[in-house]
N, C-alpha and C positions, 0 to 999 in steps of 0.2 A: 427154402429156395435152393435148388441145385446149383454150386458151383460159383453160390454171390451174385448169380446174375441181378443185376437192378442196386449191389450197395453202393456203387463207387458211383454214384451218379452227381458230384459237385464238378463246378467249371471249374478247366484248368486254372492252374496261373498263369500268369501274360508273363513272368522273366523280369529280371531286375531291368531295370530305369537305365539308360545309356546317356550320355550326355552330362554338359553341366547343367546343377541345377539351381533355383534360385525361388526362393519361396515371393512369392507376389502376391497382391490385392489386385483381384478384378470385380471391377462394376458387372453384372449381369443382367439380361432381360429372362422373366422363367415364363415359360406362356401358362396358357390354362390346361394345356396337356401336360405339364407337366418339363417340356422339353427349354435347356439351361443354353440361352446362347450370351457367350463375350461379346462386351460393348466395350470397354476401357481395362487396364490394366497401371499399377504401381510399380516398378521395383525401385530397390537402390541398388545405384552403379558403383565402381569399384572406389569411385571420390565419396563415396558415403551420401550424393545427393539424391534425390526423388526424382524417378524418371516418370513420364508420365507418355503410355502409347494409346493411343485413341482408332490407330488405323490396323481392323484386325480384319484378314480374309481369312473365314475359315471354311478348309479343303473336305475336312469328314469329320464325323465323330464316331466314337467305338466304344462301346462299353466292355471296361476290362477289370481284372481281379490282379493286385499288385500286394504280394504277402499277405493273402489272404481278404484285402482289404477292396469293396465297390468302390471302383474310379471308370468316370469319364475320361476319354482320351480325344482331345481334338488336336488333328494334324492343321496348323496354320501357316501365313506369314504376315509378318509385322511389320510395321514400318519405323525403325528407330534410325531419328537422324535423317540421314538421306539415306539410307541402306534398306534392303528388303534382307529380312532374315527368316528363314524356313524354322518352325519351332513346332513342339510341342503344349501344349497346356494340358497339365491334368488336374482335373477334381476331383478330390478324394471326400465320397458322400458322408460318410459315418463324423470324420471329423472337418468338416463344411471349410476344407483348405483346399487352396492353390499351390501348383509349383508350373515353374517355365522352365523347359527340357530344351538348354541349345545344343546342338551337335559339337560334339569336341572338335575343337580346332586344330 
């Protein structure tokens, strides 16, 4: 092949992760397509107790490559508390984890 045309054909990388992040448990619904939507999520807060967010809108999802690694990207917001907080969630498929991506404050 003249010139490599056709070697370089992997997805780029999506760029490191921005924000704080915080490794979580979320409940999922997976349809029969295949396709992974949040219903409930876990963390712990900085008192070391179990939070527990039930109210998740979510905006989009993306499928992205983060250090080489398939992750789902959904742009959300949450309801923790009385607050709406604009967040990310990603799942990273290969090792079947969460993380919650808040914008730096």
């Amino acid at each position: 092949m003249a010139f490599g045309i056709g070697m370089n054909c992997r997805k780029t990388d999506a760029g490191p992760l921005r924000g704080q992040q915080k490794k979580i448990a979320c409940e999922c619904w997976f349809t029969s397509t295949g396709k992974i939507t949040p219903l409930m999520l876990k963390l712990q807060d900085e008192n070391g107790e179990i939070q527990t967010i039930r109210e998740i809108a979510v905006h989009s999802q993306e499928k992205k490559m983060y250090a080489g690694i398939p992750s789902i990207e959904y742009d959300c917001t949450l309801v923790m508390g009385n607050r709406q907080i604009r967040a990310k969630l990603v799942y990273y498929q290969t090792e079947s984890q969460w993380i919650l991506i808040q914008p730096a404050s």
